[in-house]
N, C-alpha and C positions, 0 to 999 in steps of 0.2 A: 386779121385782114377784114373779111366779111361775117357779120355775125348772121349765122346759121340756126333757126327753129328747129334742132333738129327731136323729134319725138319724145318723149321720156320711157324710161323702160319701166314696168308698173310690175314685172315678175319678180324683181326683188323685195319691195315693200309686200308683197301678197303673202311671201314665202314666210319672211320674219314676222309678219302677223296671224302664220296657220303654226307656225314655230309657238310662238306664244300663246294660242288658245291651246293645244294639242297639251303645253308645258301646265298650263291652269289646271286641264282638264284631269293628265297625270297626277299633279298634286292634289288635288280633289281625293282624287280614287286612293294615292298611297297611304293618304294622310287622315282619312278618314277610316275608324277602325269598325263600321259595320259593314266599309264595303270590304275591309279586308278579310271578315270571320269567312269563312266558308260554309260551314254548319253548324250549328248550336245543337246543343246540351241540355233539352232541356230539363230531364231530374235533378243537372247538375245545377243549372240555373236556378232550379227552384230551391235545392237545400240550402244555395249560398244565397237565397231571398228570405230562406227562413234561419240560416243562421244570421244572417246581419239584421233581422225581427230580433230573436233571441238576444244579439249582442248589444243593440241598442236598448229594449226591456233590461237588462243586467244593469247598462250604462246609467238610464233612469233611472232605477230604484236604488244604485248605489249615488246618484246626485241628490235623491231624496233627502238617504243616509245623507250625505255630508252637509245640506242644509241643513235636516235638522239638527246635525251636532253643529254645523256655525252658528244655528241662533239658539242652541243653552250655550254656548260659547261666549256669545255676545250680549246673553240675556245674564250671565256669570261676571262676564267684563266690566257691563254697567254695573251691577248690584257693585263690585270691589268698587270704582270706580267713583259711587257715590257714599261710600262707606268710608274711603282715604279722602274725599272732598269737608265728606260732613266730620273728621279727625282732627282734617286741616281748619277746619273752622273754629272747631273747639280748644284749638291749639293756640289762631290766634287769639281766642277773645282770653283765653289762659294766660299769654303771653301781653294782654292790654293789660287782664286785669293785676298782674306780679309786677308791672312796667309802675302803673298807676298807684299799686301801694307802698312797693319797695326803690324805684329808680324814681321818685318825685324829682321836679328839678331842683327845686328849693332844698332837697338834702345832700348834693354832688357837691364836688368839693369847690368849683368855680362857682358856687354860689352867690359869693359876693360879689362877683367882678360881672356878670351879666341879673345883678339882681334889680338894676332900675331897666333893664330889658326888661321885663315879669310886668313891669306896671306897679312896681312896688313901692311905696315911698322914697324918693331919694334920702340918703344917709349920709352926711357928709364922712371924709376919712378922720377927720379929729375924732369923731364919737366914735369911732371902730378903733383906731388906734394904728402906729407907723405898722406894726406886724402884720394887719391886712392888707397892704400894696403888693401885688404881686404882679400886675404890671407896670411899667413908667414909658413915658411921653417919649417916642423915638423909637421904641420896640417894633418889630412886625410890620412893619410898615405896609407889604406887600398881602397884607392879610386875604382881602376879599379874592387879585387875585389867586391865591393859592387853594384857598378853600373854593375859588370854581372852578378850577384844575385838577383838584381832589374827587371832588364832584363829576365833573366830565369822565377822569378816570374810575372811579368806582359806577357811573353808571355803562360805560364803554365793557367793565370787566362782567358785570352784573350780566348784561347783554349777549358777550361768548358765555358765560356760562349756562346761562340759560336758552340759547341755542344748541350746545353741545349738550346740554340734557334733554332736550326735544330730541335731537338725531341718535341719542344713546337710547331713547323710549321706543323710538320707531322701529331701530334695529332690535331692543329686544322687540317689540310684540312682531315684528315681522319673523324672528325667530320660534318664537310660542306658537305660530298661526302655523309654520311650518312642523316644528314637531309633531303638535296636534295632528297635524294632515296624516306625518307620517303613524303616529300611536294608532291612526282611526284605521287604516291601511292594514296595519298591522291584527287589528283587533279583527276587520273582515277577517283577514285569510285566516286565523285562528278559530273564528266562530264555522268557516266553510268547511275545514280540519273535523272541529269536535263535529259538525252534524255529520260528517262521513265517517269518522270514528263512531259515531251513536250507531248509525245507521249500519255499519260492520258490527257491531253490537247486538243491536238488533236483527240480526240476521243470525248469528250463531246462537243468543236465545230463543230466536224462533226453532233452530235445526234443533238446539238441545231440548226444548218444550218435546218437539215431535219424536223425536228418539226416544225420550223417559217415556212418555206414551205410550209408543209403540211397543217399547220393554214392557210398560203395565200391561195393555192389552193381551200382548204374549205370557204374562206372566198367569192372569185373569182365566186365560183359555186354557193353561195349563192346570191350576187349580181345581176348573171348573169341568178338565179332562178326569180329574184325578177324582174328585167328587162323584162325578159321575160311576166311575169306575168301582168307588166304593162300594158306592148306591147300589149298583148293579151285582158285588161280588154280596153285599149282604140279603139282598132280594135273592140272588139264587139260594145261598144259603139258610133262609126262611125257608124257599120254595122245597129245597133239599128237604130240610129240618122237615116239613109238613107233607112230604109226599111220602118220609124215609121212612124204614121198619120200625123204627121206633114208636113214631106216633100212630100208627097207622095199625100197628099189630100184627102185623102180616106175618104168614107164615112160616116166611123164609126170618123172623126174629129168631123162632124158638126151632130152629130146626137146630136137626140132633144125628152126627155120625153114625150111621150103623155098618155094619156089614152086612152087605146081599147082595144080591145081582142090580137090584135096581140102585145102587149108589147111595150115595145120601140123600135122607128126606125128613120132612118133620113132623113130628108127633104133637097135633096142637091141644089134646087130651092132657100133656104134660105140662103147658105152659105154665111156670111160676112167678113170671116178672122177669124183671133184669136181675143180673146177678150181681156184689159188692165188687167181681174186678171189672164186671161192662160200667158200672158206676163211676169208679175210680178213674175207669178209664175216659168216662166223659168228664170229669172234671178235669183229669189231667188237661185234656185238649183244650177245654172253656178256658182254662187258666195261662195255656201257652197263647191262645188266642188273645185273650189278656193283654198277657204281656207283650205281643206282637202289637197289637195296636197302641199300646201305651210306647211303645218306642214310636213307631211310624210317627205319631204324635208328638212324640219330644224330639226326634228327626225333621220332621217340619218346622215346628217352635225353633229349633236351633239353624233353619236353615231361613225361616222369617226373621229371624233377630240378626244373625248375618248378611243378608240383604241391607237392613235398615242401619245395622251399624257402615256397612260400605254407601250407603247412599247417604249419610252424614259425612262420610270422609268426604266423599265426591264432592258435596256440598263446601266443607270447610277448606276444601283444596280448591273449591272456584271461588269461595271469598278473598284466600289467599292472596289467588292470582290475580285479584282485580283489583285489591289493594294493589300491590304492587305495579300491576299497569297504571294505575292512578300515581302512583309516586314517579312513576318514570316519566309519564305524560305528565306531571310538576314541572319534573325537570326537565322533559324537554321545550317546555315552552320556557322556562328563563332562560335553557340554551339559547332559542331562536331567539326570543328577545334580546338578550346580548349580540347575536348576530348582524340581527338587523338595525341594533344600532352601532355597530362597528360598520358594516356595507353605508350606513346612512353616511355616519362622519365621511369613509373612503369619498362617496360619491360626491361631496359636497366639497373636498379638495381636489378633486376630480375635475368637478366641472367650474371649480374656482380658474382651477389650473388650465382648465380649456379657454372662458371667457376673460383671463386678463391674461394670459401670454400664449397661449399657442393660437388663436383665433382671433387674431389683433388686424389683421390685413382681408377683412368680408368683401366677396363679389359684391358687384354695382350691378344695376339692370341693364344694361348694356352687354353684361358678360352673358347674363339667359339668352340676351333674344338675339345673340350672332346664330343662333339655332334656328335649324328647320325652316331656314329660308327656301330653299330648294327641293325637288325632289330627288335627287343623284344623290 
Protein backbone atom coordinates (compact mmCIF):
# COMPACT_ATOMS: atom_id res chain seq x y z
CA UNK A 1 0.00 0.00 0.00
CA UNK A 2 2.27 2.84 1.34
CA UNK A 3 5.84 2.28 1.51
CA UNK A 4 6.90 2.93 4.99
CA UNK A 5 10.88 4.16 6.12
CA UNK A 6 10.50 2.36 8.87
CA UNK A 7 14.08 2.31 11.04
CA UNK A 8 16.40 -0.53 10.67
CA UNK A 9 17.25 -2.68 13.58
CA UNK A 10 21.34 -2.50 13.93
CA UNK A 11 21.17 -5.14 17.31
CA UNK A 12 21.45 -7.80 15.17
CA UNK A 13 24.30 -6.97 12.74
CA UNK A 14 26.28 -5.67 16.17
CA UNK A 15 25.49 -9.15 17.90
CA UNK A 16 26.93 -11.41 14.74
CA UNK A 17 29.84 -9.20 14.64
CA UNK A 18 30.77 -9.41 18.71
CA UNK A 19 29.83 -13.37 17.79
CA UNK A 20 32.64 -13.38 15.42
CA UNK A 21 35.43 -11.25 16.95
CA UNK A 22 34.70 -13.09 20.54
CA UNK A 23 34.94 -16.68 17.92
CA UNK A 24 38.61 -15.16 16.42
CA UNK A 25 39.57 -14.09 19.60
CA UNK A 26 38.64 -17.93 21.17
CA UNK A 27 40.55 -19.30 18.28
CA UNK A 28 43.45 -17.27 18.78
CA UNK A 29 43.78 -18.40 22.42
CA UNK A 30 42.75 -22.48 21.76
CA UNK A 31 44.85 -22.77 18.96
CA UNK A 32 47.76 -21.11 19.97
CA UNK A 33 49.97 -23.49 22.09
CA UNK A 34 51.79 -20.85 24.37
CA UNK A 35 48.79 -19.54 25.35
CA UNK A 36 47.75 -22.79 26.30
CA UNK A 37 51.08 -24.04 28.48
CA UNK A 38 50.22 -22.99 31.90
CA UNK A 39 53.73 -23.45 33.36
CA UNK A 40 56.93 -24.53 32.03
CA UNK A 41 59.67 -26.66 32.98
CA UNK A 42 62.25 -25.26 32.82
CA UNK A 43 65.24 -28.13 33.57
CA UNK A 44 62.99 -29.89 31.51
CA UNK A 45 63.23 -27.61 28.79
CA UNK A 46 66.65 -27.26 28.89
CA UNK A 47 67.73 -31.20 28.82
CA UNK A 48 65.31 -31.48 25.73
CA UNK A 49 67.52 -28.12 24.48
CA UNK A 50 70.41 -30.15 25.07
CA UNK A 51 69.37 -33.40 24.06
CA UNK A 52 68.09 -32.22 20.65
CA UNK A 53 72.04 -30.21 20.66
CA UNK A 54 73.34 -33.66 21.30
CA UNK A 55 70.90 -35.23 18.63
CA UNK A 56 71.58 -33.08 15.96
CA UNK A 57 75.81 -33.10 16.79
CA UNK A 58 75.17 -37.27 16.44
CA UNK A 59 73.08 -36.37 13.11
CA UNK A 60 76.11 -34.37 11.77
CA UNK A 61 78.87 -36.38 12.37
CA UNK A 62 76.97 -39.31 11.15
CA UNK A 63 76.15 -37.01 7.69
CA UNK A 64 79.92 -36.40 7.70
CA UNK A 65 80.37 -40.35 7.92
CA UNK A 66 78.07 -40.80 5.10
CA UNK A 67 79.58 -38.16 2.88
CA UNK A 68 82.63 -39.21 3.31
CA UNK A 69 82.01 -42.89 2.44
CA UNK A 70 79.66 -41.31 -0.75
CA UNK A 71 82.66 -39.68 -2.04
CA UNK A 72 85.39 -42.95 -1.79
CA UNK A 73 82.14 -44.42 -3.17
CA UNK A 74 81.97 -42.12 -5.98
CA UNK A 75 85.65 -41.58 -6.08
CA UNK A 76 85.61 -45.82 -6.53
CA UNK A 77 82.72 -45.54 -9.26
CA UNK A 78 84.62 -43.20 -11.33
CA UNK A 79 88.09 -45.05 -11.18
CA UNK A 80 85.80 -48.66 -12.37
CA UNK A 81 83.95 -46.39 -14.53
CA UNK A 82 87.10 -45.20 -16.38
CA UNK A 83 88.76 -48.37 -16.18
CA UNK A 84 85.65 -50.45 -18.15
CA UNK A 85 85.65 -47.13 -20.52
CA UNK A 86 89.45 -47.26 -21.31
CA UNK A 87 88.65 -51.69 -21.69
CA UNK A 88 85.91 -50.63 -23.88
CA UNK A 89 88.18 -48.78 -25.89
CA UNK A 90 90.75 -51.23 -26.32
CA UNK A 91 88.37 -53.62 -27.17
CA UNK A 92 87.25 -51.55 -29.89
CA UNK A 93 90.27 -50.66 -31.56
CA UNK A 94 91.06 -54.85 -30.88
CA UNK A 95 87.95 -55.37 -32.70
CA UNK A 96 89.11 -52.61 -35.79
CA UNK A 97 92.21 -54.10 -35.79
CA UNK A 98 91.03 -58.44 -36.28
CA UNK A 99 87.98 -56.62 -38.52
CA UNK A 100 90.97 -54.95 -40.63
CA UNK A 101 93.21 -58.03 -40.93
CA UNK A 102 90.96 -61.04 -40.95
CA UNK A 103 87.16 -59.67 -42.19
CA UNK A 104 88.87 -57.72 -45.38
CA UNK A 105 86.15 -57.18 -47.84
CA UNK A 106 87.92 -58.32 -50.57
CA UNK A 107 88.34 -62.04 -48.78
CA UNK A 108 84.17 -62.55 -48.02
CA UNK A 109 82.72 -64.71 -50.07
CA UNK A 110 80.42 -61.87 -52.08
CA UNK A 111 83.50 -60.64 -53.12
CA UNK A 112 82.92 -60.88 -56.60
CA UNK A 113 79.49 -59.71 -57.09
CA UNK A 114 80.09 -56.20 -55.01
CA UNK A 115 83.84 -56.07 -56.22
CA UNK A 116 83.34 -53.14 -58.91
CA UNK A 117 81.57 -51.35 -55.60
CA UNK A 118 85.44 -51.36 -54.00
CA UNK A 119 86.63 -49.21 -56.99
CA UNK A 120 88.12 -52.24 -58.50
CA UNK A 121 88.75 -52.79 -61.96
CA UNK A 122 85.76 -53.88 -63.79
CA UNK A 123 86.10 -57.67 -64.75
CA UNK A 124 83.95 -58.75 -67.36
CA UNK A 125 82.03 -62.43 -66.39
CA UNK A 126 83.68 -64.20 -69.52
CA UNK A 127 87.15 -63.85 -67.71
CA UNK A 128 85.79 -65.20 -64.41
CA UNK A 129 83.83 -67.84 -66.05
CA UNK A 130 79.74 -69.03 -66.06
CA UNK A 131 80.51 -70.55 -62.19
CA UNK A 132 80.85 -66.92 -60.78
CA UNK A 133 77.22 -65.68 -61.59
CA UNK A 134 75.54 -65.92 -58.57
CA UNK A 135 73.12 -63.44 -59.26
CA UNK A 136 70.73 -62.95 -62.42
CA UNK A 137 68.79 -59.91 -63.75
CA UNK A 138 65.14 -60.12 -62.13
CA UNK A 139 66.42 -61.53 -58.63
CA UNK A 140 65.67 -59.27 -55.57
CA UNK A 141 64.18 -56.77 -56.84
CA UNK A 142 63.01 -55.18 -53.71
CA UNK A 143 66.47 -54.95 -52.52
CA UNK A 144 67.12 -51.42 -51.17
CA UNK A 145 63.75 -51.58 -49.89
CA UNK A 146 64.37 -54.38 -47.60
CA UNK A 147 67.74 -53.64 -46.53
CA UNK A 148 66.13 -50.12 -45.21
CA UNK A 149 63.65 -51.99 -43.29
CA UNK A 150 66.35 -54.20 -41.91
CA UNK A 151 68.15 -51.25 -41.05
CA UNK A 152 65.08 -49.24 -39.54
CA UNK A 153 64.55 -52.66 -37.70
CA UNK A 154 67.95 -53.27 -36.36
CA UNK A 155 68.28 -49.77 -35.48
CA UNK A 156 64.52 -49.65 -33.61
CA UNK A 157 66.00 -53.11 -31.69
CA UNK A 158 69.57 -51.70 -31.06
CA UNK A 159 67.59 -48.66 -29.41
CA UNK A 160 65.16 -50.79 -26.72
CA UNK A 161 68.11 -52.50 -26.01
CA UNK A 162 70.04 -49.99 -25.16
CA UNK A 163 67.44 -48.21 -23.27
CA UNK A 164 66.62 -51.27 -21.21
CA UNK A 165 70.25 -51.48 -20.34
CA UNK A 166 70.50 -47.87 -19.18
CA UNK A 167 67.12 -48.67 -16.87
CA UNK A 168 68.79 -52.17 -15.90
CA UNK A 169 72.16 -49.83 -14.88
CA UNK A 170 70.22 -47.35 -12.91
CA UNK A 171 68.28 -49.93 -10.98
CA UNK A 172 71.42 -51.76 -10.19
CA UNK A 173 73.47 -48.80 -8.98
CA UNK A 174 70.30 -47.43 -7.30
CA UNK A 175 70.48 -50.89 -5.73
CA UNK A 176 74.42 -50.72 -4.61
CA UNK A 177 73.77 -47.00 -3.31
CA UNK A 178 71.25 -48.66 -1.14
CA UNK A 179 73.04 -51.62 0.17
CA UNK A 180 76.04 -49.53 0.84
CA UNK A 181 73.62 -47.18 2.87
CA UNK A 182 72.51 -50.13 4.60
CA UNK A 183 76.40 -51.92 5.08
CA UNK A 184 77.46 -48.29 6.35
CA UNK A 185 74.44 -48.45 8.96
CA UNK A 186 75.23 -51.48 9.89
CA UNK A 187 79.10 -50.93 10.34
CA UNK A 188 77.98 -47.79 12.77
CA UNK A 189 76.11 -49.68 15.15
CA UNK A 190 78.83 -52.43 15.18
CA UNK A 191 81.62 -49.93 15.83
CA UNK A 192 79.05 -48.04 18.72
CA UNK A 193 78.80 -52.08 20.10
CA UNK A 194 82.76 -52.82 20.07
CA UNK A 195 83.59 -49.32 21.69
CA UNK A 196 80.95 -50.22 24.62
CA UNK A 197 82.13 -53.64 24.58
CA UNK A 198 86.06 -52.13 24.80
CA UNK A 199 84.79 -49.78 27.21
CA UNK A 200 83.09 -52.98 29.58
CA UNK A 201 86.45 -54.20 28.99
CA UNK A 202 88.07 -51.58 30.10
CA UNK A 203 86.45 -51.19 33.05
CA UNK A 204 86.92 -54.84 34.52
CA UNK A 205 90.69 -54.54 33.51
CA UNK A 206 90.79 -51.52 35.27
CA UNK A 207 88.82 -53.40 38.54
CA UNK A 208 91.06 -56.47 37.92
CA UNK A 209 94.44 -54.03 37.73
CA UNK A 210 93.16 -52.72 41.35
CA UNK A 211 92.27 -55.92 42.91
CA UNK A 212 95.83 -57.76 41.85
CA UNK A 213 97.24 -54.57 43.52
CA UNK A 214 95.45 -54.47 46.33
CA UNK A 215 96.31 -58.44 46.69
CA UNK A 216 100.11 -57.26 46.22
CA UNK A 217 100.09 -54.57 48.57
CA UNK A 218 98.38 -56.89 51.16
CA UNK A 219 100.54 -59.43 50.33
CA UNK A 220 103.76 -56.88 50.63
CA UNK A 221 102.42 -55.80 54.26
CA UNK A 222 102.20 -59.27 55.17
CA UNK A 223 105.85 -60.09 54.11
CA UNK A 224 107.02 -57.09 55.42
CA UNK A 225 104.86 -57.98 58.78
CA UNK A 226 106.65 -61.16 58.88
CA UNK A 227 110.12 -59.60 58.36
CA UNK A 228 109.75 -57.57 60.72
CA UNK A 229 108.85 -60.12 63.05
CA UNK A 230 111.76 -61.93 62.26
CA UNK A 231 113.96 -59.09 62.59
CA UNK A 232 112.53 -58.48 65.92
CA UNK A 233 112.43 -62.38 67.32
CA UNK A 234 116.36 -62.48 66.22
CA UNK A 235 117.25 -59.00 67.85
CA UNK A 236 115.80 -60.35 70.95
CA UNK A 237 117.54 -63.32 70.59
CA UNK A 238 121.10 -61.40 70.06
CA UNK A 239 119.77 -59.32 72.99
CA UNK A 240 119.09 -62.74 75.03
CA UNK A 241 122.32 -64.31 73.57
CA UNK A 242 124.30 -61.09 75.00
CA UNK A 243 122.78 -60.30 78.15
CA UNK A 244 122.45 -64.26 79.02
CA UNK A 245 124.74 -66.28 81.66
CA UNK A 246 126.64 -67.53 79.11
CA UNK A 247 128.32 -64.69 77.68
CA UNK A 248 128.30 -62.72 80.51
CA UNK A 249 129.57 -65.28 83.25
CA UNK A 250 127.38 -64.59 85.61
CA UNK A 251 127.17 -66.33 88.48
CA UNK A 252 123.91 -67.81 88.42
CA UNK A 253 126.17 -69.91 85.16
CA UNK A 254 128.22 -72.03 87.45
CA UNK A 255 125.90 -72.15 90.32
CA UNK A 256 126.06 -75.51 92.09
CA UNK A 257 123.21 -77.43 94.38
CA UNK A 258 124.03 -77.64 97.79
CA UNK A 259 122.33 -78.49 100.76
CA UNK A 260 121.86 -75.81 103.65
CA UNK A 261 119.56 -73.48 104.94
CA UNK A 262 120.45 -70.95 102.54
CA UNK A 263 119.29 -73.02 99.38
CA UNK A 264 121.18 -73.10 96.28
CA UNK A 265 124.04 -70.78 95.61
CA UNK A 266 127.20 -70.67 93.61
CA UNK A 267 130.53 -71.30 94.10
CA UNK A 268 132.43 -69.03 91.51
CA UNK A 269 135.93 -70.32 93.04
CA UNK A 270 134.74 -73.44 91.02
CA UNK A 271 133.83 -72.27 87.75
CA UNK A 272 135.33 -74.60 84.86
CA UNK A 273 133.45 -73.58 81.82
CA UNK A 274 130.53 -75.16 80.30
CA UNK A 275 130.29 -78.66 80.41
CA UNK A 276 130.16 -81.27 77.16
CA UNK A 277 126.18 -81.81 77.93
CA UNK A 278 125.48 -77.76 78.27
CA UNK A 279 127.57 -77.97 74.93
CA UNK A 280 125.61 -80.56 73.23
CA UNK A 281 122.93 -79.10 74.57
CA UNK A 282 123.49 -75.81 72.75
CA UNK A 283 124.15 -77.34 69.62
CA UNK A 284 121.28 -79.51 69.82
CA UNK A 285 119.10 -76.17 70.05
CA UNK A 286 121.35 -74.17 67.09
CA UNK A 287 120.67 -77.11 65.07
CA UNK A 288 116.78 -77.50 65.64
CA UNK A 289 116.76 -73.81 65.07
CA UNK A 290 118.32 -74.74 62.04
CA UNK A 291 116.24 -76.73 60.95
CA UNK A 292 113.14 -74.66 61.97
CA UNK A 293 114.15 -71.89 59.79
CA UNK A 294 115.12 -73.95 56.90
CA UNK A 295 111.57 -75.14 56.90
CA UNK A 296 109.84 -71.82 57.53
CA UNK A 297 111.98 -71.05 54.32
CA UNK A 298 111.00 -73.72 52.18
CA UNK A 299 107.30 -73.06 53.78
CA UNK A 300 107.42 -69.71 52.26
CA UNK A 301 109.29 -70.93 48.75
CA UNK A 302 106.48 -73.32 48.58
CA UNK A 303 103.96 -71.02 49.41
CA UNK A 304 105.62 -68.24 46.81
CA UNK A 305 105.76 -70.83 44.08
CA UNK A 306 101.93 -71.58 44.76
CA UNK A 307 100.93 -68.15 44.39
CA UNK A 308 102.68 -67.62 41.20
CA UNK A 309 101.68 -71.07 39.80
CA UNK A 310 97.85 -69.86 40.63
CA UNK A 311 98.47 -66.49 39.31
CA UNK A 312 99.48 -68.19 35.82
CA UNK A 313 96.26 -70.19 35.99
CA UNK A 314 94.42 -67.03 36.65
CA UNK A 315 96.15 -65.50 33.83
CA UNK A 316 95.79 -68.43 31.26
CA UNK A 317 92.14 -68.80 32.34
CA UNK A 318 91.55 -64.94 31.29
CA UNK A 319 93.20 -65.63 28.04
CA UNK A 320 91.05 -68.50 27.77
CA UNK A 321 88.12 -66.53 28.17
CA UNK A 322 88.89 -63.86 25.98
CA UNK A 323 89.64 -65.98 23.30
CA UNK A 324 86.43 -67.35 23.50
CA UNK A 325 84.43 -64.09 24.03
CA UNK A 326 86.31 -63.11 20.71
CA UNK A 327 84.95 -66.14 19.04
CA UNK A 328 81.53 -65.58 20.19
CA UNK A 329 81.66 -61.82 19.46
CA UNK A 330 82.85 -63.47 15.58
CA UNK A 331 79.84 -65.00 15.62
CA UNK A 332 77.74 -62.87 16.83
CA UNK A 333 78.28 -60.34 14.41
CA UNK A 334 77.78 -62.83 11.21
CA UNK A 335 74.66 -63.62 13.31
CA UNK A 336 73.65 -59.92 13.23
CA UNK A 337 74.88 -59.46 9.87
CA UNK A 338 72.62 -62.16 8.49
CA UNK A 339 69.89 -60.54 10.43
CA UNK A 340 70.01 -57.56 9.23
CA UNK A 341 70.08 -58.63 5.98
CA UNK A 342 67.16 -60.74 6.27
CA UNK A 343 65.02 -57.43 8.24
CA UNK A 344 66.51 -55.49 5.07
CA UNK A 345 65.11 -57.83 2.37
CA UNK A 346 61.59 -58.12 4.78
CA UNK A 347 61.51 -54.39 4.73
CA UNK A 348 62.07 -53.86 1.27
CA UNK A 349 59.01 -56.24 0.39
CA UNK A 350 57.38 -54.55 3.09
CA UNK A 351 57.29 -51.38 1.80
CA UNK A 352 57.22 -52.66 -1.84
CA UNK A 353 54.09 -54.08 -0.67
CA UNK A 354 53.00 -50.73 1.09
CA UNK A 355 53.84 -48.48 -2.02
CA UNK A 356 52.31 -50.47 -4.98
CA UNK A 357 49.21 -52.04 -3.41
CA UNK A 358 48.14 -51.10 -0.07
CA UNK A 359 48.83 -47.15 -0.48
CA UNK A 360 47.49 -46.78 -3.91
CA UNK A 361 44.43 -44.27 -2.95
CA UNK A 362 46.83 -41.05 -1.07
CA UNK A 363 44.85 -38.02 0.72
CA UNK A 364 44.71 -34.79 -1.43
CA UNK A 365 45.12 -31.39 0.38
CA UNK A 366 41.84 -30.77 0.67
CA UNK A 367 41.54 -33.74 3.01
CA UNK A 368 44.28 -31.89 5.74
CA UNK A 369 42.72 -28.60 5.65
CA UNK A 370 38.82 -29.71 6.44
CA UNK A 371 40.84 -29.36 9.91
CA UNK A 372 40.81 -26.96 12.50
CA UNK A 373 38.61 -24.55 10.92
CA UNK A 374 36.88 -24.00 14.11
CA UNK A 375 37.32 -23.70 17.66
CA UNK A 376 34.45 -26.29 18.95
Amino acid sequence: MYKVDLPVNEREPRAVERRRSAEAERRSRVLNPRARVIGVDLPALNSQVREKRERLEMEKQRDMAYDLLRLSLDEMAMKQKQEEEELRRELGRDLVQYRTIYQRAEDSRDADINYGRQGAPDISISALGPASMQVFQGEDVNEGERKRAEMEMNEKTLRDQMEEREKQERLHNNRELLTARELVENDLKAVQLDALKEECRRAARIALSQYNQTQAEERNEKKRQEKLKIVGSELAEIQYMATSDLLTERPDAAKRMTQSAEGSRVLPDRWKGMTPRQLSDIQRQRERQRLDKERQREAEKQREQAWDHLLMEQSRQQEREERIERELERERKIQLEKYNRQLAREQQAHQQHLDKQLYTNRPSVEYFTQFNRSSR
